[in-house]
N, C-alpha and C positions, 0 to 999 in steps of 0.2 A: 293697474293704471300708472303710467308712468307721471311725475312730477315733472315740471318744466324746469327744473334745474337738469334733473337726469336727461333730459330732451336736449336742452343746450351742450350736458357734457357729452351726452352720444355723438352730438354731430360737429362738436369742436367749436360752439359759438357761445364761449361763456361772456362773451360782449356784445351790447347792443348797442349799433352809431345811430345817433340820431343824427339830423340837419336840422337846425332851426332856421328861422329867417333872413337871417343876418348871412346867410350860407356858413358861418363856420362849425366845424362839428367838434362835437365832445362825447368824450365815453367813458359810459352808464357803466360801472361793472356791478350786474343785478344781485351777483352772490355776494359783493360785500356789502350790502344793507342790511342787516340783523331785522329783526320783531320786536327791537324791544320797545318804541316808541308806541305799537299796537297797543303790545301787552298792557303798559303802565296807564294810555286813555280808557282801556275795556275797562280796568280794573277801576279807574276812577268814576266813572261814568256806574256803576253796580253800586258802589261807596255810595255816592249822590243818591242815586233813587232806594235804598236801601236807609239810609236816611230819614228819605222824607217821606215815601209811602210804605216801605215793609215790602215792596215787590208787589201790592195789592193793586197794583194798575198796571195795564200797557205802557205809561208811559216811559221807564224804563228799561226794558226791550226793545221799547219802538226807538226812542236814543241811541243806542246802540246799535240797532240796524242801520239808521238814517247814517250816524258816524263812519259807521264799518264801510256803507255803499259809497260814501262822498270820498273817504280812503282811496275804496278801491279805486272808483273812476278818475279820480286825481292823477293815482302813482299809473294809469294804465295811460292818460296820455301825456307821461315823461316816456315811458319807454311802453307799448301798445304789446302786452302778453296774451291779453282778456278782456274775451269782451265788456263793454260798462253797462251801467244798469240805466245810467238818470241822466249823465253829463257824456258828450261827446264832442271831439274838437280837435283839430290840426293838432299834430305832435308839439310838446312845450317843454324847453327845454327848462327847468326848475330843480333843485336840491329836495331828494325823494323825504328827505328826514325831516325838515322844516314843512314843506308841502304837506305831509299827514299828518304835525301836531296842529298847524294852522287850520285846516281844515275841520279836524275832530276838535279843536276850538270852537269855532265858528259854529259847528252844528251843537254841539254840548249847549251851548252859553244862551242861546236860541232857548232851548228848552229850559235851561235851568239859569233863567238873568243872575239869583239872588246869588247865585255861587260862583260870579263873575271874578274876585279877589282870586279867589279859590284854584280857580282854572286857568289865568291868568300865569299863577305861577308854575302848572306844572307847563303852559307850552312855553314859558322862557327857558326850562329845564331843556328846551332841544332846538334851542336856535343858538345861533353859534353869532360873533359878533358881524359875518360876512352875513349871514340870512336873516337878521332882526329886522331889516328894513327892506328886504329885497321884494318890490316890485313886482315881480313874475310870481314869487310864491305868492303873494296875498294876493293877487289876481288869480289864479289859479285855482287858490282854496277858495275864494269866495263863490268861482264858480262852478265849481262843483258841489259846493255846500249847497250856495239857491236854487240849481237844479234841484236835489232833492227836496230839500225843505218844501218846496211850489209843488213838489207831484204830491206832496203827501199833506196837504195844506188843509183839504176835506176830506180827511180818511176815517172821520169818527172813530176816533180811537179812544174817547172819553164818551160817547152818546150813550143816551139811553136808552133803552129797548123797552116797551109794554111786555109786560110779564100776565099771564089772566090765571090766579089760582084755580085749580080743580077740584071737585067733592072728592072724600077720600072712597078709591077703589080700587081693586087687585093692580099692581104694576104701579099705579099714577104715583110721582111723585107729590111728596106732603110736608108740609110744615114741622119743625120740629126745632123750635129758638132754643128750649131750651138745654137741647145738647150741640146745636151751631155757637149758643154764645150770642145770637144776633137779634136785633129789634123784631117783633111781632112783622110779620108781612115783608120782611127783608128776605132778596133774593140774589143772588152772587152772577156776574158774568152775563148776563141777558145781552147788556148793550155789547159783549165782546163777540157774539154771532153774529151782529150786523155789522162790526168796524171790516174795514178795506185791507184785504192781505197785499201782503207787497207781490208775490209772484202768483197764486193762485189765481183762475180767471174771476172766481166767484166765491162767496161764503161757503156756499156746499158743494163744492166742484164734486168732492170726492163722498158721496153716503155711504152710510154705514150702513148694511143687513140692518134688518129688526131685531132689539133683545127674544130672546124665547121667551114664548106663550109663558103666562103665570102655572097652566097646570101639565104643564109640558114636564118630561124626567130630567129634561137639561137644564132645565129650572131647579128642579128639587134638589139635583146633585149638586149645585151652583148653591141652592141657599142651605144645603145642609154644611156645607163645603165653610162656608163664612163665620155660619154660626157656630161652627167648632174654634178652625184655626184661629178667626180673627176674634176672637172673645177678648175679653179682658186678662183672666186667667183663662189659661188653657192645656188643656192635659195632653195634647198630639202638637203644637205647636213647639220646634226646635229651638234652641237657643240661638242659633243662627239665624231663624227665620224671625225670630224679634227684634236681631238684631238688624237685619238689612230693610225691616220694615220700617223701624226710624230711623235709619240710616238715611232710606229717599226722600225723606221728608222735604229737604233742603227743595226750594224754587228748581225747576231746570235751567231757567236762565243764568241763575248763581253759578250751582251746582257744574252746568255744562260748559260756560266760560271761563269756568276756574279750571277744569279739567285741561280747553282748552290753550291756554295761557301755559302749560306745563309742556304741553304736545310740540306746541311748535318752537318753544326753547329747547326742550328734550330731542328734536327733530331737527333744528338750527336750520327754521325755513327761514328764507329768505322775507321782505319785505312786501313782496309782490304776493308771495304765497300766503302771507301768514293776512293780509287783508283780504285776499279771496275767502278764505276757510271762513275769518270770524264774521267777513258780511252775510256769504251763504247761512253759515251756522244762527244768526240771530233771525234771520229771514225766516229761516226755513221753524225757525221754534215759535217765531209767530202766527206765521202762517198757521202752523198745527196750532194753538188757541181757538185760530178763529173758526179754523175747520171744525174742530170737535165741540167749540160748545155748539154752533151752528147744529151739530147731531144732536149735542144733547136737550136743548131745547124744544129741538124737531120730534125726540122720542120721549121727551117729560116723563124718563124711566125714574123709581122711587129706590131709595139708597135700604142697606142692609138693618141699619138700624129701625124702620120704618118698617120695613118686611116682616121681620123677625119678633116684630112686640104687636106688629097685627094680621099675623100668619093665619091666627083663627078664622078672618073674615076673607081669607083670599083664596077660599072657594077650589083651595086643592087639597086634596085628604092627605097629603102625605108630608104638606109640613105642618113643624108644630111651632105653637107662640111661647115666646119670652119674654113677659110685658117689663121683665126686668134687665135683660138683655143689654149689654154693653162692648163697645167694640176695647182693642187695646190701647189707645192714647186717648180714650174717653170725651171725643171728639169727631162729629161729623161736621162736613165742608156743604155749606147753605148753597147748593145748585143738586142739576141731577145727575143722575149715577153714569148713565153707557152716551157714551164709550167713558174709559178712564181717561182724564184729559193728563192727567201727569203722565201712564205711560205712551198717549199719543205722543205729546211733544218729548219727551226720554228717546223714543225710536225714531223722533225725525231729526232730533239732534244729533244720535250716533249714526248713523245714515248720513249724514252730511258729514260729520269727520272722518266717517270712513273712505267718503268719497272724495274731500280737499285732501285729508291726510296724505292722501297716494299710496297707503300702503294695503287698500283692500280691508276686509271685514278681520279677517284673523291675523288678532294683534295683541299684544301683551301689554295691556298697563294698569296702574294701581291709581286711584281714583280716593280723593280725600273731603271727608265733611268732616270738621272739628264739632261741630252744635249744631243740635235741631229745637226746634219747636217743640216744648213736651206735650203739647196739648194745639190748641189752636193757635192762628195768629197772634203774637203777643203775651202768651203763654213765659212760663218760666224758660231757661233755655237749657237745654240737657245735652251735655256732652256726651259723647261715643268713647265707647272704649271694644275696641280702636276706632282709630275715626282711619282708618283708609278699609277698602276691599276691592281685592284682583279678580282682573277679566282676562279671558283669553282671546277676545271679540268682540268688536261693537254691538252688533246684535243678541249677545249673552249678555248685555250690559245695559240694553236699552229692554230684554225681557227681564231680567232680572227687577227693574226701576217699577217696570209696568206688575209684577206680578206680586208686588211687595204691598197693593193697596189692599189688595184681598188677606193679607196677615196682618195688614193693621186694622181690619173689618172695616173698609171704609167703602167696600168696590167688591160684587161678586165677579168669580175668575171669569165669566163673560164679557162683561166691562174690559177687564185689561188685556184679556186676546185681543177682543177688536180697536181697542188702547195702540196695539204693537202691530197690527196688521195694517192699521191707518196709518199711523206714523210712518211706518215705513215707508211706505206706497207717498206719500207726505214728501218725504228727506229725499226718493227716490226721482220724484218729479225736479222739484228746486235743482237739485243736481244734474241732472240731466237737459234742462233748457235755461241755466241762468248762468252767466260768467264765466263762457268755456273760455278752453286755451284756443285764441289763434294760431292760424299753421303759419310757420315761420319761413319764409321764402330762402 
């Protein structure tokens, strides 16, 4: 897939004229806008909700979409590349660099008032003393901010869901506080199957197959499989496979826009490109949220630690119980097991960089977490050694993500195939009908 820079150099149009109203024209040169005004609001924007929730809400994500889409459809009607998502409007002729801080202001400060000081100072960092007061930009950003802010006004993105627990039996997911960590009767993500995806038409657009029968052999290979590798101590488990097991610990949305943020520096996209990728890319990692706990709520599948210490009662002769039975980070995550929602959203996030990026699935890059979580949220924090590891592919990168919860025994390898198989099919859709390139006359 070719980049819209390679598009303009093929055909000799590295300038785009605009006409504004006034009839006089001025020109855009789209390759001298760098990313770095993207880079430094993504990054702020993770800082802030990292902050104050720990990444344990949408809201955070959902920030960064809203910012990344008001971005895009900003810079797309200074100079029209791509199509927009929320804001559309006669060409405007505006300073592409004040336009996107103004903007990712506006939508930031919306969600987060109390860090108003805070934000304040990074968009003066990118207003020059010609764009501090100019008129057109802050018309411009505001309206591309309140279009989205208005589409996304009722997205329940904070709701809550009814949850109805079930008696314990073979498959059903079951209560277990005291290795989540969490109050009696607490349950993780309910209301994030009902909130509003930004591009999917629905919560379950995409289903998942059924996990395997309980007394089924793809069962048994699946929980013999977990109860090995993913132990605590483990005698078949590699030192690499422990170590890329907490290595994935990290959020995807962290994790993915950090990677990002390297990419498009490392790649010296342009401004227009580098706010396609990162609105697609948070889009599309939401959307996979809501897709998959929507599954996993649909299939109230019961996690490995559950299985494993009550194997006795599940009615298959071929596995056996460990009521002592502990996974490797001695932590399970209070929802249910299938699909793996980390490596849904891992494969729908490299799927969408595969497909902004321009350079196709096979590609070479090194990929950095400094500290994970050693245990659950809020846990000590346990640094990597080393904290990077190399891919040859986005998709060896988004299975690798997906198949690292079954070495931390959090997820049998069933979970994360259909983890990577949704995702995909996830990153694949978003990419495919959201913020194409316009053909250039």
């Amino acid at each position: 897939m070719k980049t819209i820079r390679q598009f303009l150099s093929n055909y000799f149009l590295p300038i785009i004229l605009l006409t504004v109203q006034s009839c006089t024209t001025k020109e855009i040169k789209v390759e001298e806008y760098s990313p770095e005004v993207i880079n430094s609001w993504n990054q702020k924007i993770f800082e802030i909700a990292i902050e104050e929730d720990g990444l344990l809400t949408l809201k955070g994500l959902r920030t960064a979409s809203m910012v990344h889409v008001a971005i895009h459809d900003a810079l797309n009607t200074i100079v029209p590349l791509y199509t927009s998502y929320a804001y559309q409007s006669e060409p405007t002729m505006a300073d592409p660099i004040a336009t996107a801080a103004y903007t990712a202001y506006l939508v930031t400060v919306d969600q987060y008032p109390d860090k108003q000081s805070e934000l304040k100072q990074e968009l003066d960092k990118w207003l020059t003393n010609e764009t501090q007061n100019s008129t057109v930009v802050k018309k411009l950003g505001r309206a591309s901010a309140t279009s989205i802010l208005q589409k996304r006004t009722r997205d329940a993105w904070n709701g809550e869901a009814e949850y109805t627990w079930h008696p314990m039996a073979p498959g059903v997911y079951a209560e277990f506080n005291e290795h989540s960590g969490t109050p009696e009767g607490f349950i993780f993500g309910a209301g994030w199957a009902k909130a509003q995806p930004f591009m999917l038409p629905r919560q379950d657009f995409f289903r998942s197959p059924p996990p395997p029968d309980i007394k089924s052999d793809a069962y048994t290979i699946a929980f013999n499989e977990v109860k090995e590798v993913g132990q605590t101590q483990s005698e078949t488990r590699t030192a690499d496979q422990t170590h890329f097991a907490l290595w994935w610990k990290d959020f995807v949305e962290n994790s993915h826009n950090r990677l990002a943020r390297e990419l498009v520096t490392k790649e010296a996209l342009n401004l227009w490109e580098a706010s396609r990728l990162f609105a697609l890319l948070n889009m599309t990692v939401y959307d996979a949220y809501i897709n998959v706990f929507d599954n996993k709520f649909h299939y109230n599948h019961w996690r490995p630690y559950t299985a494993i210490r009550w194997a006795e009662h599940d009615e298959n002769p071929d596995t056996a119980a460990d009521v002592e039975w502990n996974n490797l980070h001695q932590h399970t995550y209070a929802f249910p097991s299938y699909p793996s929602a980390h490596g849904t959203a891992s494969a729908a996030a490299m799927t969408a960089l595969a497909h902004t990026l321009g350079k196709g699935d096979d590609y070479l890059f090194v990929m950095t977490t400094e500290e994970v979580d050693s245990a659950g949220p809020f846990s000590e924090k346990l640094k990597m050694d080393p904290p990077t590891r190399s891919f040859t592919s986005f998709s060896d990168a988004g299975w690798e993500a997906s198949l690292s919860r079954v070495y931390l025994g959090i997820h049998f390898r069933y979970d994360s195939e259909e983890g990577k198989r949704l995702g995909t099919q996830i990153g694949q859709y978003a990419a495919e009908n959201y913020l194409q390139a316009l053909a250039i006359p």
